[in-house]
Every structure is written in structure tokens, then in C-alpha cells.
C-alpha positions, 0 to 999 in steps of 0.5 A, a space after each residue: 556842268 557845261 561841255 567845256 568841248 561843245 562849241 556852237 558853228 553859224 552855219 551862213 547863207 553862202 557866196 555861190 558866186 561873184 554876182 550873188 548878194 542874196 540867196 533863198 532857202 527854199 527847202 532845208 533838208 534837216 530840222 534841231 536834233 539832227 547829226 550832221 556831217 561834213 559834206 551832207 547836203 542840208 538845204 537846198 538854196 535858190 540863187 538867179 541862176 539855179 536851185 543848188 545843193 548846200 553841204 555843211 562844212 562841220 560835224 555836229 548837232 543842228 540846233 536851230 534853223 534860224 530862217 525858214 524856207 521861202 525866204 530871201 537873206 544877203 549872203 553872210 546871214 545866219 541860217 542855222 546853228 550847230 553844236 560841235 565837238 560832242 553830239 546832243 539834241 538841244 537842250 529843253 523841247 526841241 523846236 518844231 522843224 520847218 520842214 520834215 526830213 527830205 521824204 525817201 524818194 526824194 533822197 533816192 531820186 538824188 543818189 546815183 542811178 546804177 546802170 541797169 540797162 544790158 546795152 549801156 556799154 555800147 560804144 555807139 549809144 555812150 558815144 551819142 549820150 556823151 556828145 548829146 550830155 545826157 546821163 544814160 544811166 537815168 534813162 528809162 528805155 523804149 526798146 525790147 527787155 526795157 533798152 534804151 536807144 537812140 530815139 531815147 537819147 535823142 529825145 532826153 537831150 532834147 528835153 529841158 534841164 530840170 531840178 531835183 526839187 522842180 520833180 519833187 513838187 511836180 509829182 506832188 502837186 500834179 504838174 505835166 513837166 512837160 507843159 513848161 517851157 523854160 528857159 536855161 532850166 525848170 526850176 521849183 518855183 517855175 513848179 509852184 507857179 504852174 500848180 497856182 495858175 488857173 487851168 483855164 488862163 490863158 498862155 503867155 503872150 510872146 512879149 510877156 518874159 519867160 520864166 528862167 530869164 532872172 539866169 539871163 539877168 543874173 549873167 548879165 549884171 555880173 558882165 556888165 559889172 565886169 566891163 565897166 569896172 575892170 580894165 580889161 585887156 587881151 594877149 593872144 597866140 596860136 597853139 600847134 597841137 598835132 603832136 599832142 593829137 597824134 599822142 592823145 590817138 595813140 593813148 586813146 586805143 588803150 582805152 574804152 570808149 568811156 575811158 577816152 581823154 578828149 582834147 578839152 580835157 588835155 587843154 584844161 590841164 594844161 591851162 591850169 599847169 600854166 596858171 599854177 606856174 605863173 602865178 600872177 593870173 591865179 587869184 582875185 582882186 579884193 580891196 583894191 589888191 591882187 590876192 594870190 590863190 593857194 591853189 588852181 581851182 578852174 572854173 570851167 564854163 559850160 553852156 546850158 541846152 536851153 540858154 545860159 551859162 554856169 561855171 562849175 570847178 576842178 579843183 587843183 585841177 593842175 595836179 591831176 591826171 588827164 584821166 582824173 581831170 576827163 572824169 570830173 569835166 564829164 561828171 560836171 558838164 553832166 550835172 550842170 545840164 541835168 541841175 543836179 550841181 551842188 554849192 561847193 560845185 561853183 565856189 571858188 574858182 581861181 580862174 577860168 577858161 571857156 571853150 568855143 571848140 564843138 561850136 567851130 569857132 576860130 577864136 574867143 575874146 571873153 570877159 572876166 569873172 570877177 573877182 578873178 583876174 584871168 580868164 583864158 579863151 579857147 577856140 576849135 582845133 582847126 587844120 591851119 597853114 604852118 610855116 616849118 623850117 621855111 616850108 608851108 606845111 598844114 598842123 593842128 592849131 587852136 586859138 587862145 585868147 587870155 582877157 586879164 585885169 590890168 589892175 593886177 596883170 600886165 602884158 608881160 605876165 600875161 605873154 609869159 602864161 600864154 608862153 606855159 601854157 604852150 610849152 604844157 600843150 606841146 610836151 610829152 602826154 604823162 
């Protein structure tokens, strides 16, 4: 008799963001038979940006992969199904796996490096690494006893982002990563094309494309979209932060080097207090009407060393400490840059702010991502004239910039975010 309690999930090709409408799989790291659960990575998905880590959502029995690897479906289709709410192979032979279980290296390569290095928790070094973004536990060290120092910091910052899957195939199929010249980051595909190519061929020419550009085209059909289709406009306002900076140094000498919160961090939390307050810039327009989010999930955009943008999530990022929301923009940013993101890392944001500040500009006018209907542009923190109580005086100040959907936002509810927003930056630090 039939488990009345067994039912059958579609594991579906996801949405990894606005701009997406097709997906490959480019490796699957289960096969029928096998138990998942949520939150396991199953698959590894290529979108025009990145390779990215796909979790499955429920707990169950895979019991059947319904596309193989290497090819390219819409969002939406079916990649697998998985029996729920009772653990059971498939009934009669199980099928032959697409691709056996992810090898073991491979799975330790993706698990977190402990620190192993006696100088990790020098302030100097961590200091460099942090403002280099480069995850100093991953590092093998040049110096005495196997230490790693700042020519290797240095170095590691100047070297290309690669996937965890481009790794895999170059050491199985003998590739110098070193000979690649990628643009944004190297990819699996970019490893597969090297070992095909003939050792004698020569280089590219300098007008032939470089591979990494479908990133470029990708964030360059999602803005062009976002231009012609949506009716932007702008409020702006300039922010006095010097009595948040002198709280945040007070705050910060109780604090390691490592534990530090960065003004970034403080501006991102504030901008999602402020989105959680006024409600009408948090959410999406779909079928010609603004839906509001639940909740403040803040895409934060982060540029890569070697061209090109990714925007991963805080979620509730408006209900978490300072401490919490600086530990997730550094993990973030460190992942991003090093291609270790995974799927749910870029799903669902509800708004958006880019910061321009370690670039030293005064003020960004940027474009939305749709289907949000909001997005908050922030430059650097400069010394600026004042005017208090009639005098002239010289403060902190930084420059925001909200860009909203006129189809969803007037100018109203777009002043009273930057109003919020304000009053969160100049209050009390918790």
C-alpha cells in the first residue's frame, strides 16, 4: 500500500535574478537514491554572471534528475523530483546518476579553511586583507614556518576570482590557471575551453571579445531594460555624519581589528531601517502594481576586481545588530570576489544600495533593479562646509542619492525615506 504521507516536490530551475531567463546545469552534485536536505547544495547552476551553488529547499529522497548536465532550460523547468515526508530510494532500479557524487576534495575544497597560520590575527596583515578582500585563511604563506605575508596578500588580491568548479576541472584536465585572462572572473566553461584548445593556436586578437564578457552583456540588458522601461526619478540629500563617526571610534576601541564596524556597515543598516519604515520603497512592481515586501532583504552591490557587478543579500538586514550586518558584508563581499556565492546568496532582495565611498565619489545617481522599485546611492564620507546655528563650520558628510519607480513612488514617499534614513544615521549607535 501507497505512503498516504509521501509526496513528490519539483525541484525547479530557479530565478537567480531580474535579468535571468534561462539557466545551465553544469554539474549536479546528487544522483536518485540519495537523502537531502534543506539547504544542501545539489547542483551547481551557470547563469551570464556566474556559476552558483544551488540548495534544495526540502527534505526528502531524490528520485529523479530530469535534465542532465550541460544543458541550458528557462527558469521555471523541472530539474528533479524528490519524494517527501518519508525516506525511500525509488521504486524498482534506480536510475544511472548523471554525474557521480561530488569527489571528496572537491567537497572539502568548498568547506570553510580554519585558520592555520600563527600570524593570522596580526592587525596589520588582516588589515590589508580585509581592505584588499582577500580571505586570509585560504592563503598558502611564503614566509618562514609556511606564514603568510604581504607580498602574499598582495599577490592573492591581484589575482583573478575563480569558481570552485573552474578548480576542480583545471586539475583534472591539466589547465595552468594562471594562463587565463578572464574578465569579472574564471569560470568552468572558460576551463573547458582552454583544455579543447590546440597548444599550438595562437592568442586571441585584441578585438576578438574576452571570455567573461556574457557578465558585461548580462548587466547590460538588465539596465537597458531598467532605462527604457521604467520611469525613473531622483530625490537627493546631504547627510552629517560626525557624531555618528565620533560614536562609531568610541565604539570601535572596544573592539579587535576583526570585530571593528565600518561606517558601510552602519549606512547599510540604516538604509534598511528606513526602508522597513516607509514602506512604499521595499518591494517590486509585478503585473502592473506595486507589491509590498514582508520583509527588508538589502541587496548590496558589490564590484568584482576584474570587471562587473554582483548584488548579493542581507536578509532582514533591518533587524540586525551593527555587529551582525558588518559580519555578513564581509563574508559577502569576500564570497562574491572569490566565486564561492551560492543561489539563495542573490534571491530576493527587496531593495538595493550601491556605495561609491573607497572610490572617493562625492555622489551616485544609480538605475534600478528591476522589479524593485528603489534603489539608494551613496557616496564617500567627505569634510564639507556646514552651516550651525549661522556659523560656517567643517562636518562629516555623505551624499544620498534615492533613483525610484514613478509607477510605484512619488516624490513624497521618496523624501520621507530620505527624511528616515537621516534620522537612523544621526541617532544613538545601540
Amino acid at each position: 500500500m501507497p505512503d498516504a504521507s509521501r509526496s513528490t516536490v519539483e525541484f525547479r530551475m530557479p530565478s537567480l535574478g531580474a535579468d535571468m531567463d534561462a539557466g545551465t546545469v553544469v554539474e549536479w552534485h546528487v544522483r536518485p537514491g540519495d537523502t537531502v536536505h534543506r539547504g544542501d547544495i545539489v547542483a551547481i547552476v551557470q547563469t551570464d554572471k556566474s556559476d552558483l551553488d544551488v540548495e534544495v529547499f526540502t527534505d526528502g529522497t531524490i528520485t529523479e534528475l530530469t535534465v542532465p548536465e550541460g544543458v541550458r532550460v528557462p527558469v521555471g523547468t523541472v530539474l528533479a523530483t524528490i519524494a517527501t515526508g518519508g525516506v525511500a530510494a525509488p521504486s524498482g532500479e534506480p536510475s544511472k546518476p548523471l554525474l557521480a557524487p561530488v569527489p571528496t576534495e572537491a567537497a572539502a575544497e568548498r568547506a570553510p579553511t580554519a585558520p592555520a597560520h600563527p600570524d593570522l590575527h596580526s592587525p596589520v596583515l588582516r588589515h590589508l586583507a580585509e581592505r584588499l578582500h582577500v580571505d586570509i585563511a585560504r592563503l598558502h604563506g611564503t614566509g618562514p614556518g609556511g606564514r603568510v605575508t604581504r607580498d602574499d596578500i598582495e599577490r592573492a588580491a591581484r589575482a583573478p576570482r575563480v569558481t570552485p568548479r573552474a578548480r576542480r576541472l583545471a586539475a583534472r584536465h591539466g589547465v595552468n590557471l594562471d594562463q587565463l585572462a578572464p574578465t569579472g572572473c574564471i569560470t568552468g566553461d572558460q576551463v573547458l575551453a582552454a583544455a579543447e584548445r590546440p597548444p599550438a593556436a595562437p592568442p586571441p586578437s585584441r578585438s576578438t571579445p574576452a571570455e567573461g564578457d556574457s557578465m558585461r552583456l548580462a548587466i547590460a540588458r538588465q539596465m537597458t531594460r531598467s532605462w527604457q522601461e521604467i520611469p525613473h526619478f531622483r530625490v537627493a540629500t546631504r547627510i552629517e555624519l560626525s557624531g555618528l563617526l565620533a560614536q562609531l571610534a568610541t565604539l570601535n576601541e572596544q573592539r579587535t581589528v576583526a570585530e571593528r564596524i565600518l561606517p558601510a556597515a552602519v549606512m547599510l543598516r540604516a538604509a534598511a531601517q528606513a526602508a522597513a519604515d516607509v514602506h512604499g520603497v521595499n518591494g517590486w512592481w509585478r503585473h502592473d502594481e506595486f507589491e509590498p515586501a514582508p520583509e527588508v532583504n538589502l541587496g548590496i552591490v558589490v564590484a568584482l576586481r576584474k570587471g562587473g557587478l554582483m548584488a548579493p543579500v542581507i536578509r532582514n538586514a533591518d533587524q540586525k545588530s551593527l555587529a551582525e550586518v558588518m559580519a555578513e558584508l564581509r563574508d559577502l563581499v569576500t564570497r562574491t570576489r572569490t566565486g564561492r556565492l551560492r543561489a539563495s546568496d542573490i534571491e530576493s532582495a527587496t531593495f538595493t544600495v550601491t556605495q561609491l565611498g573607497e572610490n572617493e565619489v562625492d555622489e551616485v545617481s544609480p538605475i534600478i533593479h528591476p522589479p524593485q522599485v528603489a534603489i539608494l546611492g551613496l557616496g564617500a564620507v567627505h569634510r564639507e562646509p556646514w552651516a550651525v546655528d549661522d556659523t560656517l563650520a567643517v562636518r562629516s558628510v555623505v551624499h544620498a542619492t534615492l533613483a525610484a519607480d514613478h509607477r510605484a513612488v512619488d516624490g513624497r514617499v521618496g523624501s520621507m525615506y530620505l527624511i528616515a534614513l537621516r534620522r537612523h544615521l544621526q541617532e544613538a549607535l545601540p
